[in-house]
C-alpha atoms as one frame of an Amber mdcrd trajectory, in Angstrom:
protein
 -43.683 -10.126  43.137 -43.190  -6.448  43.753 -45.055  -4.457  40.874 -42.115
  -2.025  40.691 -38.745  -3.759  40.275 -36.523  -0.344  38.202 -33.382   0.277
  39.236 -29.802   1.732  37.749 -29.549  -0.932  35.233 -32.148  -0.558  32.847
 -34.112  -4.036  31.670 -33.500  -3.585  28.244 -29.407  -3.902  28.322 -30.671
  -7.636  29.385 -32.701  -8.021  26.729 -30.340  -6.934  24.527 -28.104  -9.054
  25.831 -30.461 -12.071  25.289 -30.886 -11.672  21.806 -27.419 -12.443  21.127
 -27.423 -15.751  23.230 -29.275 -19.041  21.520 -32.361 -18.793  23.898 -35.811
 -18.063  24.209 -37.228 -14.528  24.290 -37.186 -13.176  27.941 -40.526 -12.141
  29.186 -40.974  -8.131  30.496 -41.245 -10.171  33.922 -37.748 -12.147  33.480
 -35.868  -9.332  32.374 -37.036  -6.797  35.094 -35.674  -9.618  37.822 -32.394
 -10.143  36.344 -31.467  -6.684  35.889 -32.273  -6.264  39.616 -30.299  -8.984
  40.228 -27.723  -7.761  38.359 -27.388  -4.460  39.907 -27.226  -6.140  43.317
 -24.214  -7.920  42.254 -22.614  -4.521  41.148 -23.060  -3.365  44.358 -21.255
  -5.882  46.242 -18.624  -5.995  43.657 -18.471  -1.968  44.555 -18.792  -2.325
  48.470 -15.938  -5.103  48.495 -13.092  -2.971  46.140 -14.523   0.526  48.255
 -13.003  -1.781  51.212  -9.606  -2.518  49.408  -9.030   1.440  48.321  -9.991
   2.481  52.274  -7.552   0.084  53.766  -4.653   1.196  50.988  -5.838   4.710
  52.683  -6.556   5.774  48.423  -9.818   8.265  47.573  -9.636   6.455  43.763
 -10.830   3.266  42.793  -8.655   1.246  40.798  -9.135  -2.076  38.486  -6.945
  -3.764  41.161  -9.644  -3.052  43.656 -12.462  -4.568  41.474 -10.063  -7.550
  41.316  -9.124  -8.355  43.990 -13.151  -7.867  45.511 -13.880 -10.633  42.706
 -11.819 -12.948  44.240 -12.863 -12.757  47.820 -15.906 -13.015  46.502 -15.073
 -16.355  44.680 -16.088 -14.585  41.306 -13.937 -15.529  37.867 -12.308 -11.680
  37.170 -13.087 -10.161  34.009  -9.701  -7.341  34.053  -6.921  -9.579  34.217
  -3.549  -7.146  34.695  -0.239  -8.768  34.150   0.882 -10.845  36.660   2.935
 -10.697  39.140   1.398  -7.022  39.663   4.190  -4.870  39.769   5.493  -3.635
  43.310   6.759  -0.033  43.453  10.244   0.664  44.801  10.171   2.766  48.100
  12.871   4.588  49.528  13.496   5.571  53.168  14.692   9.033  54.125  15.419
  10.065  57.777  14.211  12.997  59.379  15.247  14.324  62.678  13.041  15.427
  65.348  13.220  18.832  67.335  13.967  17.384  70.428  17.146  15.137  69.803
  15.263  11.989  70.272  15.587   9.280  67.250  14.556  10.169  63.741  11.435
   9.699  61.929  11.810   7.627  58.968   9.139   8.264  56.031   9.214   6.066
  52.743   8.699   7.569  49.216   8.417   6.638  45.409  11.300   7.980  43.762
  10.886   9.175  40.637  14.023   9.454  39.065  14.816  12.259  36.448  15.406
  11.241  32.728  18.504  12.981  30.651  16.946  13.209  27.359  20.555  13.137
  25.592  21.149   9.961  27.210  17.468   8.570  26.002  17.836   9.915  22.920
  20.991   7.717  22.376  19.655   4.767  23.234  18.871   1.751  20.266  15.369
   2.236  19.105  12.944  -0.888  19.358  13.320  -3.875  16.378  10.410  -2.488
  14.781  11.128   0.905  14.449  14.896   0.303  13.791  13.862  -0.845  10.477
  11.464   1.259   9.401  11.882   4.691   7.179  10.591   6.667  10.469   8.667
   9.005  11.007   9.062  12.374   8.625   7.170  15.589   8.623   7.102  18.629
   5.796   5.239  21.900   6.342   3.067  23.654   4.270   0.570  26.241   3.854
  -3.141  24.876   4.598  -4.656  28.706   4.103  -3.038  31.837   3.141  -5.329
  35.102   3.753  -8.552  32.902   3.667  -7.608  31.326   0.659  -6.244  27.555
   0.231  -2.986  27.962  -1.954  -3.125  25.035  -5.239  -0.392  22.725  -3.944
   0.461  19.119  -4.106  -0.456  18.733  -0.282  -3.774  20.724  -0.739  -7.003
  18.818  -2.126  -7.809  20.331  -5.926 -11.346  22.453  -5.735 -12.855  19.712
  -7.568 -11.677  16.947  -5.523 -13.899  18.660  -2.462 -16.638  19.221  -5.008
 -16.765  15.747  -5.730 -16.535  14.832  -2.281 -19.539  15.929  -1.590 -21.887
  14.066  -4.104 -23.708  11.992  -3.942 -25.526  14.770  -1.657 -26.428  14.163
   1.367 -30.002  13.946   1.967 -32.213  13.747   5.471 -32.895  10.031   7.159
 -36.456   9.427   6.343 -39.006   6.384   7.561 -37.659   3.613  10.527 -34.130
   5.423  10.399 -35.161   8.687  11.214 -36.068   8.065  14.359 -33.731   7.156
  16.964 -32.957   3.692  19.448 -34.090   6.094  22.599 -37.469   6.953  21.132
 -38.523   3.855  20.087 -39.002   2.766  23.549 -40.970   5.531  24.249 -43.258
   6.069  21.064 -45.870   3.400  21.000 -45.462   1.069  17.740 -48.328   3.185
  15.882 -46.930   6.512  16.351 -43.377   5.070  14.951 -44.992   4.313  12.071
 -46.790   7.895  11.506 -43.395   9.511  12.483 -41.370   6.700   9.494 -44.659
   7.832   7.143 -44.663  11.340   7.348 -40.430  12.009   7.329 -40.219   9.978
   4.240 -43.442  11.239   2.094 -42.324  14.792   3.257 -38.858  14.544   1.677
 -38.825  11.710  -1.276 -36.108  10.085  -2.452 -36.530  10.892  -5.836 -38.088
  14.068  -6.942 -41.080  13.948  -8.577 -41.257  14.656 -12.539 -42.183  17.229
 -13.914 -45.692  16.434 -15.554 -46.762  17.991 -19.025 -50.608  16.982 -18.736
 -51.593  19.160 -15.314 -51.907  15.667 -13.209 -49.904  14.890  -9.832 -47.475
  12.012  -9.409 -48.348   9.856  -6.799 -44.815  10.969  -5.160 -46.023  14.341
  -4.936 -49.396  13.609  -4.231 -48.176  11.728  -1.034 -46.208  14.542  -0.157
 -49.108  16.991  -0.444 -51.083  14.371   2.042 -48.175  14.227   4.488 -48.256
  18.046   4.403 -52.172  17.957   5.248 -51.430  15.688   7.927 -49.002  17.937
   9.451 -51.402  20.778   9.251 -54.585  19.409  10.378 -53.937  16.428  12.178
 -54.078  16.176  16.083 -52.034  12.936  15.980 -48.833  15.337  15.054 -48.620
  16.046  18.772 -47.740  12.849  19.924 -44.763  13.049  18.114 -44.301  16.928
  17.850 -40.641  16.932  19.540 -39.091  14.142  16.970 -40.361  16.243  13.612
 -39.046  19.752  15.265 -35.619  18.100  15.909 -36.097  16.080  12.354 -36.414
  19.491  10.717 -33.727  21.169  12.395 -31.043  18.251  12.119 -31.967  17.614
   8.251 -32.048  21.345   7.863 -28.319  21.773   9.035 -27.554  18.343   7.532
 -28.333  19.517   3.762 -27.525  22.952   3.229 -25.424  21.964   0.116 -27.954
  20.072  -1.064 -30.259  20.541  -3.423 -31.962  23.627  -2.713 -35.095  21.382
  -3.912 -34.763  19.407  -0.133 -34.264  22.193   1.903 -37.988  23.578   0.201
 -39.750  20.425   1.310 -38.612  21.144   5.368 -39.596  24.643   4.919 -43.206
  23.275   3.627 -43.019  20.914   6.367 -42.049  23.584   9.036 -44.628  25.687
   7.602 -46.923  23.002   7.841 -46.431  22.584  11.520 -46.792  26.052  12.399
 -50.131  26.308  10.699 -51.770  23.306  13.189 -53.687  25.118  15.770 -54.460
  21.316  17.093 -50.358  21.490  18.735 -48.704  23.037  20.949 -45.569  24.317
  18.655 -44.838  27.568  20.894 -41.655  25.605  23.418 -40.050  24.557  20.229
 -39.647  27.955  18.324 -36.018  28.279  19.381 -35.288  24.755  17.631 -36.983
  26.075  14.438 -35.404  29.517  14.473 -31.960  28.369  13.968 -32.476  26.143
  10.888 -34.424  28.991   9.449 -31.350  31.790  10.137 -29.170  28.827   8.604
 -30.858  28.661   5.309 -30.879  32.854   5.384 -27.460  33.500   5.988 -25.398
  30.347   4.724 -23.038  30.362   2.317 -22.924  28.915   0.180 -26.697  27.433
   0.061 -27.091  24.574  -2.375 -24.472  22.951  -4.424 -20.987  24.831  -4.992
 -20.060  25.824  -7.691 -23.343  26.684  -9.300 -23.636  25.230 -12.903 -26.488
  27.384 -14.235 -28.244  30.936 -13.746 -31.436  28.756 -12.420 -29.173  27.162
  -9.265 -28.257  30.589  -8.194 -32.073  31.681  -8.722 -33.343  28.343  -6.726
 -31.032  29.361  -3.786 -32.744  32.675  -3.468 -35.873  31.242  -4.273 -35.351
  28.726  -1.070 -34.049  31.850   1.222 -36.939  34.028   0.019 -39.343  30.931
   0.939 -37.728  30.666   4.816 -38.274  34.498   4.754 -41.877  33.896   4.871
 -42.000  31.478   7.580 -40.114  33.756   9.605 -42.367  36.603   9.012 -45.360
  34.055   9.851 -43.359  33.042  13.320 -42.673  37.015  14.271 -46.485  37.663
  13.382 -47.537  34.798  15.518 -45.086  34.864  18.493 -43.975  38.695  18.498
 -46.624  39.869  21.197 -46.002  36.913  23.403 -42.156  37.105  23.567 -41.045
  41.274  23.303 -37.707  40.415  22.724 -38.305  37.838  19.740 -37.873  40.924
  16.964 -35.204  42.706  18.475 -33.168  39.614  18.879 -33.465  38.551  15.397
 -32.641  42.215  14.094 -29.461  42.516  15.908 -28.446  39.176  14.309 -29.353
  40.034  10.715 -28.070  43.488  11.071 -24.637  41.575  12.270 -24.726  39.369
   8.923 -25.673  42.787   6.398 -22.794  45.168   8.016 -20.387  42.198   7.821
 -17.429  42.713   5.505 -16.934  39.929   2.827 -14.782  36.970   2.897 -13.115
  35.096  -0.034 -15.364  31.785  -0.727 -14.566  29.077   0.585 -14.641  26.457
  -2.203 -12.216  28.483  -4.500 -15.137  31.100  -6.468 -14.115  34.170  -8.172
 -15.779  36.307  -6.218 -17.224  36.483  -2.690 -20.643  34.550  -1.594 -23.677
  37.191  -1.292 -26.257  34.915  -0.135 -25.565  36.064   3.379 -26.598  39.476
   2.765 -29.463  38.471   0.270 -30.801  36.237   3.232 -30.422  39.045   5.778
 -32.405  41.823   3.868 -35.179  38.895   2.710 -34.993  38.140   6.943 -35.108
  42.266   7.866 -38.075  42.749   5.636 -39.754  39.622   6.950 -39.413  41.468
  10.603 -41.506  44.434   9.479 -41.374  48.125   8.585 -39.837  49.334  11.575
 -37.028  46.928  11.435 -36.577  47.803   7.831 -36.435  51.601   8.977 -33.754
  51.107  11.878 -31.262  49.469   9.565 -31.667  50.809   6.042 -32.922  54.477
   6.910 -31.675  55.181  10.089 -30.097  58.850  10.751 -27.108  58.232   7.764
 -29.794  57.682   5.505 -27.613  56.793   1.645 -24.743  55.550   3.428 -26.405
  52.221   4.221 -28.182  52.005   0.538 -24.810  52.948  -0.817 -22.987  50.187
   0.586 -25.540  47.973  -0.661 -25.124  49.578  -4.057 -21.322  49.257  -3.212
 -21.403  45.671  -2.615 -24.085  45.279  -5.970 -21.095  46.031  -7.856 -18.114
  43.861  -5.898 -20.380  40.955  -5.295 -22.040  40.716  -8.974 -19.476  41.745
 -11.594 -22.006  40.333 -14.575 -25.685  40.681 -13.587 -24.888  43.836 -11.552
 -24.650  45.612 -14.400 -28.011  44.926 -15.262 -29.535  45.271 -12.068 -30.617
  41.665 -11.587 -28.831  40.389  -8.812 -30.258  38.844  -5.600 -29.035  41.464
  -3.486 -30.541  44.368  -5.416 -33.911  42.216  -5.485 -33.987  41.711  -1.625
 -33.174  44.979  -0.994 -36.459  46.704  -3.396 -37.939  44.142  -1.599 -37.202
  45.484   1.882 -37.386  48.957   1.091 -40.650  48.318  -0.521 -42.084  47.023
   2.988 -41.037  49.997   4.149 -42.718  52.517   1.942 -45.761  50.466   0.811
 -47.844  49.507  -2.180 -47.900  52.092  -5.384 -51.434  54.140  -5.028 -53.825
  53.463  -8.096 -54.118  57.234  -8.467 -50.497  57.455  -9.481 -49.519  58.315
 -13.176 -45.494  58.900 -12.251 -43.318  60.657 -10.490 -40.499  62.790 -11.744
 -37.532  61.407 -10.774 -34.463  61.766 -12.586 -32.273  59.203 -12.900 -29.303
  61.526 -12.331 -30.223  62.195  -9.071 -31.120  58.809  -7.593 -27.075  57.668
  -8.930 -25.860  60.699  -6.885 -27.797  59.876  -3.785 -27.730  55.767  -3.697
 -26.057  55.213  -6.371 -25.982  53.254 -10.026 -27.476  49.487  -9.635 -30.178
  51.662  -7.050 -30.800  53.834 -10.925 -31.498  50.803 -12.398 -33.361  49.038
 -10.787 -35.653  51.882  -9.967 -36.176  52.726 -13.661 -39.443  50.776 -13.498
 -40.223  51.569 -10.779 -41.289  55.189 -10.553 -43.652  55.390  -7.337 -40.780
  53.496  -5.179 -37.663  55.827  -6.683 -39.995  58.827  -6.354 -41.251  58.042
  -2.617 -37.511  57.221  -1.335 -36.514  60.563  -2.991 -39.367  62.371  -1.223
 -38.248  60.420   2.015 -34.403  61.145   1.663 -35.504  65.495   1.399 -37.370
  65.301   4.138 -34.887  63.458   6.301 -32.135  66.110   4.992 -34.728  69.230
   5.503 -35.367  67.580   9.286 -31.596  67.264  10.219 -30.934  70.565   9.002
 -33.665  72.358  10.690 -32.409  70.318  14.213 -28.682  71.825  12.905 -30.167
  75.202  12.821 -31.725  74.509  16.216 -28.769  73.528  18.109
């Protein structure tokens, strides 16, 4: 017996086929010559109807074709058409010839022309003569952005609770799909079932008052090892990447709680020196720009202070992966920073929108997430779009959108956007010097230059208000001295 027998038809549609029959298990052996055998037969079948479609002078293969090979080759037919088949109508038309002699005659389909008045008129079928019919009624799915409270219209909390229970990543066996199971050997299907569901639990581990670990988060912590240590992870390195990425997208309304467990787990990966993550970095990029710059990111509407914090909590968190990819991966690929800059710089100049599940105000998450993900890319990124040559204007409109975005916690200069952005600027400027004893700001001048929530939240923050003050007179003493110039 030949030791290669693969063909078109793969063995394992006959095995499958075998299991749902009352016999014996086919051996590797068996099922390798029948699908062979089968894809002979196709052939004929293929060769006979090719001959039926040349001699009807046709480029397109037809059922009929396939029929009509079946029986000349005594076979039973599997596509049975109605019978008699139905012969087209031809009419002749004459055409004369140039030189007088007798006219050609040509036969064609006609194909007659319906008057829609006329079929309009016509008695509908039994079935639809007694029915109501069919009736349609317009109204307004979105007006400006925003879904108008109708009868026709779900209510906002009939899509909230169509969402829950929330939807949380496939973990273990089901994780991993039909296809890769007859590639993976049986032990590395079982690592792969191991690791996806000890990396995201089912149910969350309690908190514990005593200091000691739950053995749900303790077998989390060892999956996590695993994943940073362990050479094994190779072997199934392109199933976890798309894992990640396909939970990742798959609960963004989840519980911000599920979407920290992938970034520990993408973390995890990226910290293995024993694999080879560097061809997948474009599959983990994506869900991490999804968690920055979604909204909104965990379950909508919020019902506390601490879901709101959690959510920027979770986009701070893929921050610092990013930052760990750039400083990895940045020297290798040029165009890695630059690319991610112009797509966070997109997301912070954006305009808002209305939310999208009915809020009072409009989602900042997206521009939280892109000043967490400029400040991840470094100084100089943090320097192109926040103190470029119009130095307040862009920590205005921040300050600007502080105020529209936050109508509450604005005012106190606590919000998420105000916290990303000290964040970034303090990249930029650096750590406070141990010499310092204060600066002499006034708080006057910082609301006239970047404006109120920028006062705020600098009042504790002397060395950064002082240093951006400093910064903004020299950048206004520089253009004017080019002015001068010119």
């Amino acid at each position: 017996m030949p030791s290669n027998l693969s063909g078109i038809y793969p063995p394992d549609s006959v095995n499958d086929v075998a299991h749902g029959l009352p016999i014996d298990n086919l051996g590797q052996g068996a099922a390798d010559l029948l699908a062979s055998d089968v894809e002979y037969r196709l052939h004929l079948i293929t060769q006979e109807a090719k001959k039926f479609m040349v001699h009807a002078k046709r480029t397109t293969l037809t059922s009929d074709d396939v029929e009509y090979a079946m029986e000349v080759l005594n076979l039973e037919p599997i596509l049975v058409p109605p019978r008699p088949l139905p012969q087209p109508t031809f009419a002749q038309v004459q055409i004369p010839t140039v030189s007088g002699n007798s006219a050609h005659t040509i036969y064609y389909a006609p194909d007659d022309e319906i008057d829609f008045a006329t079929y309009l008129k016509q008695p509908l079928p039994p079935g639809l003569a007694s029915s109501a019919g069919v009736k349609w009624k317009a109204h307004w799915l979105a007006v400006e952005g925003v879904q108008p409270a109708i009868p026709e219209n779900p209510a906002p909390s009939a899509r909230v609770d169509s969402t829950s229970p929330f939807t949380l990543p496939s973990t273990g066996s089901a994780a991993l799909r039909p296809s890769a199971r007859s590639h993976l050997p049986q032990e590395l299907q079982l690592y792969f079932g191991r690791l996806t569901a000890a990396i995201v639990p089912s149910t969350s581990p309690p908190p514990s008052s005593d200091g000691t670990i739950s053995d749900v988060e303790r077998q989390r912590l060892a999956a996590l090892a695993s994943l940073r240590g362990d050479q094994a992870v190779g072997g199934v390195l392109v199933y976890l990447v798309k894992w990640i990425a396909e939970s990742v997208q798959k609960c963004l309304m989840s519980p911000v709680q599920v979407l920290g467990y992938l970034l520990d787990a993408m973390e995890a990966l990226l910290d293995n020196e024993a694999v080879f993550v560097e061809p997948y970095l474009h599959q983990l990029l994506a869900p991490l720009m999804s968690i920055l710059l979604t909204v909104p990111l965990g379950p909508h509407p919020p019902t506390s202070s601490q879901q709101i914090t959690a959510a920027y909590e979770t986009r701070l968190r893929a921050s610092d992966v990013l930052r760990k990819i750039v400083d990895d991966y940045s020297s290798s690929y040029p165009n890695l920073t630059p690319r991610l800059l112009s797509t966070l710089s997109q997301a912070l100049q954006s305009d808002p929108f209305p939310s999208p599940l009915g809020a009072n105000h409009p989602p900042a998450g997206r521009y939280e997430g892109a000043l967490l993900g400029i400040s991840a890319l470094g100084s100089h990124a943090v320097q192109t779009c926040l103190w470029g040559e119009d130095v307040p204007r862009a920590l205005q409109r921040l300050d600007d959108l502080a105020s529209r975005l936050y109508p509450t916690e604005g005012r106190k200069g606590k919000s998420g956007l105000m916290k990303a952005a000290i964040k970034a600027v303090g990249s930029m400027i650096g750590p406070k010097p141990e010499n310092f004893t204060g600066g002499s700001v006034r708080g006057e001048e910082i609301v006239n230059v970047f404006g109120p929530n920028w006062s705020r939240v600098l009042e504790k923050r002397p060395w950064l208000g002082s240093e951006m003050m400093r910064m903004y007179k020299e950048r206004r003493e520089g253009m004017d001295v080019d002015g001068v110039g010119v």
